[in-house]
Biotite code that builds the C-alpha atoms (Angstrom):
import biotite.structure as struc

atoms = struc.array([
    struc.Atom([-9.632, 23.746, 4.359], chain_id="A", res_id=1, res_name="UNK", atom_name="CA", element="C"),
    struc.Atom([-9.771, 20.334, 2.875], chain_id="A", res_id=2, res_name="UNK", atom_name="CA", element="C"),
    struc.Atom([-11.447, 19.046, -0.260], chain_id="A", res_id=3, res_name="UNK", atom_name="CA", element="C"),
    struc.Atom([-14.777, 18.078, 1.350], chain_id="A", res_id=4, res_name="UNK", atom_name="CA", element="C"),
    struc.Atom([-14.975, 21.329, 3.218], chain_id="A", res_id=5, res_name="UNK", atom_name="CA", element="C"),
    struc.Atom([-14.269, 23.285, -0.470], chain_id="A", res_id=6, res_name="UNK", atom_name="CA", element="C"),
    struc.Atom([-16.772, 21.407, -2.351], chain_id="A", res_id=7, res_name="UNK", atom_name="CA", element="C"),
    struc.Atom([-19.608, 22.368, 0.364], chain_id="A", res_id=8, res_name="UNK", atom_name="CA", element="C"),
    struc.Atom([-18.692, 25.660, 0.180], chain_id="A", res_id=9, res_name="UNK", atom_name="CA", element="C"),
    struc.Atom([-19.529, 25.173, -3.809], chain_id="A", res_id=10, res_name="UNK", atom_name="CA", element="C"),
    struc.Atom([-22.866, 23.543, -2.773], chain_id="A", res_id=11, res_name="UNK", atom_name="CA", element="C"),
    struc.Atom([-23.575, 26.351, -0.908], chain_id="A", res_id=12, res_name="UNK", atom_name="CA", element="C"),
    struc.Atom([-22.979, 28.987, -3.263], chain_id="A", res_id=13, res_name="UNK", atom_name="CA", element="C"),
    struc.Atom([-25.412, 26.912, -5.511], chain_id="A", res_id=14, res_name="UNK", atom_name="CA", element="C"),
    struc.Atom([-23.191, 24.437, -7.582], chain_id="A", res_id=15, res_name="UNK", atom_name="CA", element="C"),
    struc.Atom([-21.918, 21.389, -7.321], chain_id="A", res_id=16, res_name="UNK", atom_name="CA", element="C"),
    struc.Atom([-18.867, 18.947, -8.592], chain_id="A", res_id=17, res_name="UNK", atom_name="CA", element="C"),
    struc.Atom([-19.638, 15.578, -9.700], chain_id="A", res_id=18, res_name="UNK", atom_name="CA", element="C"),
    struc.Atom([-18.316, 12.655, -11.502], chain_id="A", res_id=19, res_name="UNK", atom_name="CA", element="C"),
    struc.Atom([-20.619, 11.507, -14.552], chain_id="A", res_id=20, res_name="UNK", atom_name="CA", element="C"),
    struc.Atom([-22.357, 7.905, -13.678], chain_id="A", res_id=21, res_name="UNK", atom_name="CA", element="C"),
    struc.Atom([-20.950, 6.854, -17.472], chain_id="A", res_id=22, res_name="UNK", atom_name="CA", element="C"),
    struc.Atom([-17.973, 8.110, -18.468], chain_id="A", res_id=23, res_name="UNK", atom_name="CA", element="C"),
    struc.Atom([-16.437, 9.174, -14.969], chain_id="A", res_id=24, res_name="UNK", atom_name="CA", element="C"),
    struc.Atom([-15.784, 12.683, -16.013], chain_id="A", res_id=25, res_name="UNK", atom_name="CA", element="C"),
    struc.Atom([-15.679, 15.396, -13.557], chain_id="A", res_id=26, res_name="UNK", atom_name="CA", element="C"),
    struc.Atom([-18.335, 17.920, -14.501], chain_id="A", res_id=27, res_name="UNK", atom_name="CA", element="C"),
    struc.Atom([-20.179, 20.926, -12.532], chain_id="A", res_id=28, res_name="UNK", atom_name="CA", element="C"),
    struc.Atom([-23.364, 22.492, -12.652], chain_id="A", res_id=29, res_name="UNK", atom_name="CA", element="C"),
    struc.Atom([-26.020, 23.862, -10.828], chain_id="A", res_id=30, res_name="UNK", atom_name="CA", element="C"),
    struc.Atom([-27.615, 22.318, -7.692], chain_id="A", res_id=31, res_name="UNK", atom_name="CA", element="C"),
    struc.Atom([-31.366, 23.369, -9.013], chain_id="A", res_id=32, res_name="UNK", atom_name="CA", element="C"),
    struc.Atom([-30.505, 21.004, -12.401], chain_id="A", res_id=33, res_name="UNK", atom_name="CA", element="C"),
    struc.Atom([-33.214, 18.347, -12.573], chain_id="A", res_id=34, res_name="UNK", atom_name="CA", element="C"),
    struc.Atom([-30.901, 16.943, -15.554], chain_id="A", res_id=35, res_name="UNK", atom_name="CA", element="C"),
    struc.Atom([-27.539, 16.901, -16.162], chain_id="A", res_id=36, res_name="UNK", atom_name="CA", element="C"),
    struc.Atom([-26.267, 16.410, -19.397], chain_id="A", res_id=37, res_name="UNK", atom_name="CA", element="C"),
    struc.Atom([-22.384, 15.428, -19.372], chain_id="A", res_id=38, res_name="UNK", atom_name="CA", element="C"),
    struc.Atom([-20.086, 17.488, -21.896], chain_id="A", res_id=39, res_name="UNK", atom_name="CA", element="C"),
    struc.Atom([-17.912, 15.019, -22.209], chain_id="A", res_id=40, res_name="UNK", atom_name="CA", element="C"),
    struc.Atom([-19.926, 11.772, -23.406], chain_id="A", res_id=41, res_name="UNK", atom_name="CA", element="C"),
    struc.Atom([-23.395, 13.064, -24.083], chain_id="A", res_id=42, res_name="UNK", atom_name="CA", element="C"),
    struc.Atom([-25.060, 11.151, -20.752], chain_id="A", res_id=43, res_name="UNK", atom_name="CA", element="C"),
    struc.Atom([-28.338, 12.819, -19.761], chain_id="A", res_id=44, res_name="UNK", atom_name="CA", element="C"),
    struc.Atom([-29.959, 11.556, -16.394], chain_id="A", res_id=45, res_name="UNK", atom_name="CA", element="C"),
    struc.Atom([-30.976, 13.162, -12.649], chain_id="A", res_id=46, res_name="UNK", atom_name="CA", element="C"),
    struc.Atom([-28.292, 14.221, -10.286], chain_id="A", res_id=47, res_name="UNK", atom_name="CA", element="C"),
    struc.Atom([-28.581, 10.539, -8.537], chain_id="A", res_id=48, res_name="UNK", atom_name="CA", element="C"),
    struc.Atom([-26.685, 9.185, -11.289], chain_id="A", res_id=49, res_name="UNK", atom_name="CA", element="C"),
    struc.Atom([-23.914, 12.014, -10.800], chain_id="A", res_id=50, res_name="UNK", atom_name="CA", element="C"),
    struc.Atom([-21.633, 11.591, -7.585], chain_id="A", res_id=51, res_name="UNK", atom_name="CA", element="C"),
    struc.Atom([-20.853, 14.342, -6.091], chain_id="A", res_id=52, res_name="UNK", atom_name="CA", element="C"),
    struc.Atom([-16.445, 14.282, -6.692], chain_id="A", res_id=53, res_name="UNK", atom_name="CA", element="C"),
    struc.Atom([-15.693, 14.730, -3.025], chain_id="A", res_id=54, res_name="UNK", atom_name="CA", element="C"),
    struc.Atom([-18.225, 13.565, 0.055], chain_id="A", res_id=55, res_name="UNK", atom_name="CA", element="C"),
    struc.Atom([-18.586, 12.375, 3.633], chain_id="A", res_id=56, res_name="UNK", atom_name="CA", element="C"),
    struc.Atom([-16.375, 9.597, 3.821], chain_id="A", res_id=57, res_name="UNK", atom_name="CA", element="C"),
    struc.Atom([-14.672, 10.374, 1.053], chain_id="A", res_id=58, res_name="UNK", atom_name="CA", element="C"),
    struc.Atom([-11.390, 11.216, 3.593], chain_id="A", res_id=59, res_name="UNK", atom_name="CA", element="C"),
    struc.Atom([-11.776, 7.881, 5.003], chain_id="A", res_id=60, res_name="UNK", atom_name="CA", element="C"),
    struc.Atom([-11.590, 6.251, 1.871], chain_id="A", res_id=61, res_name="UNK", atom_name="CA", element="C"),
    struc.Atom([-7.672, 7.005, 0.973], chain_id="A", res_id=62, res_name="UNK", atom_name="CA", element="C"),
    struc.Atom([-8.798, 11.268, 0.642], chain_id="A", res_id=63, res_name="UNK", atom_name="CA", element="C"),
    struc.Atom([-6.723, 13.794, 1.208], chain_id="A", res_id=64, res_name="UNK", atom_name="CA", element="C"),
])
């Protein structure tokens, strides 16, 4: 299983790993969140400004 396929199965079971759209920090939370707040620097906004860590095209971008 690679990293893409793991993370989906993380969606699935209702969370999610992202990177936070200011610091870069890898956070998770819940897919229903209409905010996430990163723990790391404070940053509050809607999932769009959270990448998810790992998606498609992610492998053909230097991935393992």
């Amino acid at each position: 299983m690679n990293q893409l396929e793991i993370q989906e199965a993380i969606q699935h079971a209702g969370f999610n790993v992202v990177t936070c759209g200011d610091c870069g920090s890898v956070l998770l939370h819940e897919t229903s969140d209409e905010e996430i707040i990163c723990p790391h620097c404070g940053y509050a906004s809607e999932p769009c400004d959270f990448p998810d860590l790992y998606y498609t095209g992610w492998d053909y971008m230097g991935g393992i």
